[in-house]
BATOR-544578 format. One record per residue (C-alpha): residue in one letter; residue number from 1; y, z, x. Coordinates in nm, 3 decimals, always signed. Example, Ala and Ser with C-alpha at 12.3 -4.5 7.8 and 13.67 -1.06 7.14 Angstrom:
! BATOR-544578
residu,num,yy,zz,xx
a,1,-0.450,+0.780,+1.230
s,2,-0.106,+0.714,+1.367
This chain:
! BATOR-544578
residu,num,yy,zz,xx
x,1,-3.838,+1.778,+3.778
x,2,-3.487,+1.779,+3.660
x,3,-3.364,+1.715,+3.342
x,4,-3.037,+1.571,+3.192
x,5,-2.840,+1.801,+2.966
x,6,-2.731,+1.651,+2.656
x,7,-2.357,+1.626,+2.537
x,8,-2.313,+1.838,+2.199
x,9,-2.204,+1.558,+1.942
x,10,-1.887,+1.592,+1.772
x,11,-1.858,+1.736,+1.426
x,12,-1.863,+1.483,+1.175
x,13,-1.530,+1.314,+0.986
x,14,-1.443,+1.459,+0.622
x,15,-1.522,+1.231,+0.360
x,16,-1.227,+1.097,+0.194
x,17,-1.181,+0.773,-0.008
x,18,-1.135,+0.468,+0.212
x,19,-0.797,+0.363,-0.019
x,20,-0.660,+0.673,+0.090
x,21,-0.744,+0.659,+0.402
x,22,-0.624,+0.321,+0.527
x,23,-0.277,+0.429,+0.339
x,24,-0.228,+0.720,+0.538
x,25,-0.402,+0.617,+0.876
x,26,-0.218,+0.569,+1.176
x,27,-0.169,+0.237,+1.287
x,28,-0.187,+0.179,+1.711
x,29,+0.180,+0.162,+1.720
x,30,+0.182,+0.519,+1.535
x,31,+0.186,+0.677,+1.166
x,32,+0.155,+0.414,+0.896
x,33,+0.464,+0.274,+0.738
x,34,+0.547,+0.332,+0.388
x,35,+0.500,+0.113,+0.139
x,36,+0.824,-0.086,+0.000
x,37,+0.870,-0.125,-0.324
x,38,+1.115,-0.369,-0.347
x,39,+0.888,-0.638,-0.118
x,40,+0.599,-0.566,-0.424
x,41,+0.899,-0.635,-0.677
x,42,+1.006,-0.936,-0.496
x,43,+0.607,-1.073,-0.438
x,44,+0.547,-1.014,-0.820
x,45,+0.845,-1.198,-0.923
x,46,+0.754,-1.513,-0.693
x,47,+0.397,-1.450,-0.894
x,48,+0.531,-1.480,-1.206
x,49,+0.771,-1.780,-1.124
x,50,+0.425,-1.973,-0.978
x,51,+0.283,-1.874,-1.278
x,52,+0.596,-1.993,-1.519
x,53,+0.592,-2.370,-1.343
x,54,+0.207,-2.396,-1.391
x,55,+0.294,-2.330,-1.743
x,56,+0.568,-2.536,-1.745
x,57,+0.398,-2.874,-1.604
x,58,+0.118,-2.781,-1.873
x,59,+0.416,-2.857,-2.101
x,60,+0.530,-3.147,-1.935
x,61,+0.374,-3.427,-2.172
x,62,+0.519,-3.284,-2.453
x,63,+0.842,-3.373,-2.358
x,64,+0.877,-3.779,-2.465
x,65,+0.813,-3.587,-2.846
x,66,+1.036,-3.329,-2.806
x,67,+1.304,-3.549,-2.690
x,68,+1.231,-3.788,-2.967
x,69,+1.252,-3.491,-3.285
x,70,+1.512,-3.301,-3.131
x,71,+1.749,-3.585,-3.008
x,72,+1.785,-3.352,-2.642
x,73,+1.858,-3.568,-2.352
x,74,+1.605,-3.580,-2.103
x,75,+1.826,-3.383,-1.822
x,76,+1.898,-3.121,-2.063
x,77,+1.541,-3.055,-2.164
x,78,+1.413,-3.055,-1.774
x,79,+1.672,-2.760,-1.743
x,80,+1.578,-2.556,-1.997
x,81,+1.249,-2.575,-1.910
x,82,+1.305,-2.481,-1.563
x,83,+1.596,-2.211,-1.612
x,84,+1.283,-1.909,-1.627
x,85,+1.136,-2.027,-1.296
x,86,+1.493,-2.051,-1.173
x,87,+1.571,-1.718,-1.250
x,88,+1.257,-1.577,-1.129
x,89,+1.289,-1.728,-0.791
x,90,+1.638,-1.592,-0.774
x,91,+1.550,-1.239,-0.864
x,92,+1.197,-1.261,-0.582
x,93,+1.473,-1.425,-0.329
x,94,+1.723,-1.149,-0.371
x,95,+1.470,-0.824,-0.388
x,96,+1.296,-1.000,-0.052
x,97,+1.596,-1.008,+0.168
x,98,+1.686,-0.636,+0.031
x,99,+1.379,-0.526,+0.062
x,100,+1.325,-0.676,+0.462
x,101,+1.674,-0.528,+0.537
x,102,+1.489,-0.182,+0.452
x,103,+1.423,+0.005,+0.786
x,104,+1.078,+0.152,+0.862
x,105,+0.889,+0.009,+0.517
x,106,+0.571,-0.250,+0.503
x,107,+0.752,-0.633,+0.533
x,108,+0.434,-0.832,+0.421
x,109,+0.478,-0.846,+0.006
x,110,+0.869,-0.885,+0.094
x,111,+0.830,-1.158,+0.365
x,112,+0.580,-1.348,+0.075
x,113,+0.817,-1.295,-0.215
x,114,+1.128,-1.425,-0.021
x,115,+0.963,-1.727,+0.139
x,116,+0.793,-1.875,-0.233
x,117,+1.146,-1.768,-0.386
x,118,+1.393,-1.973,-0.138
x,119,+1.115,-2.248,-0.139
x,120,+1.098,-2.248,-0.496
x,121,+1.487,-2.280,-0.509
x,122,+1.483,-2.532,-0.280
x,123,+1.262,-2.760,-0.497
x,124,+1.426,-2.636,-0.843
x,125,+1.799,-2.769,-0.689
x,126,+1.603,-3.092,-0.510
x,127,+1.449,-3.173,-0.842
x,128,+1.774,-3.122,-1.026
x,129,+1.939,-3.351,-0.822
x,130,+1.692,-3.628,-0.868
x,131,+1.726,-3.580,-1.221
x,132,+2.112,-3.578,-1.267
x,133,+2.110,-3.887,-1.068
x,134,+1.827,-4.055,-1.266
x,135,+2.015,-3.962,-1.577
x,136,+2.308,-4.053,-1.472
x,137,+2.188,-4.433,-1.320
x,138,+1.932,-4.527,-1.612
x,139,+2.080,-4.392,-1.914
C-alpha cells in the first residue's frame, strides 16, 4: 500500500487593507508607479470645466432677458459666460502635458485631463468663431 505525502501549505498572507495594497503592489512589469499629482490636478480641472458648461447651458435661456435689461450684445454675453470653462480647460490642458512629461508617475488622470481640456478648447474657439461670424453677418 503506498501512500502519497502531502505538500506542507504555505503560510498564509498578512492581512492588510486592499487600498493599500493595490497602491503599493507590484505591477508585472515591476514595483508600482507613483501616483502624479499633477495628472489628478489636471483630471479635476477638466471635472470642474464639464461641470461649469452643464451649468452654463442651464443658463442658456436666460440669455434673450439678459440681453434685453442689460443692453449686452449677444457675442459679448456668450463670452463671458464661457471665459470660466475657458480658463478651466486651459489650466487641465497645461497641468496634463506637464504632468505626462513627468518620468516614472501614473499617466491615466493626466492622459483624461489633457484630452477633455484640448477638446474642450477646441469647441470653446469653434463656437467662438461661429459666433463672431453670426454677429458680425446678422447684426
Amino acid at each position: 500500500m503506498s501512500t502519497t505525502p502531502q505538500q506542507p501549505s504555505p503560510p498564509p498572507a498578512p492581512a492588510t487593507s486592499s487600498a493599500a495594497s493595490a497602491a503599493s503592489a507590484p505591477t508585472a512589469d515591476g514595483p508600482a508607479l507613483p501616483s502624479n499629482p499633477l495628472g489628478t490636478a489636471s483630471f479635476v480641472a477638466a471635472i470642474l470645466m464639464f461641470l461649469w458648461r452643464l451649468a452654463s447651458q442651464a443658463l442658456w435661456p436666460l440669455a434673450p432677458d439678459v440681453l434685453q435689461r442689460i443692453n449686452l450684445p449677444y457675442w459679448m454675453f456668450n463670452l463671458i459666460l464661457q471665459a470660466p470653462s475657458a480658463l478651466l480647460a486651459l489650466v487641465a490642458t497645461v497641468l496634463g502635458i506637464v504632468a505626462l512629461t513627468q518620468k516614472g508617475r501614473r499617466r491615466t488622470m493626466a492622459i483624461i485631463g489633457t484630452t477633455l481640456g484640448v477638446s474642450a478648447l477646441v469647441n470653446l474657439v469653434a463656437g467662438w468663431m461661429v459666433t463672431f461670424l453670426s454677429s458680425a453677418l446678422f447684426y
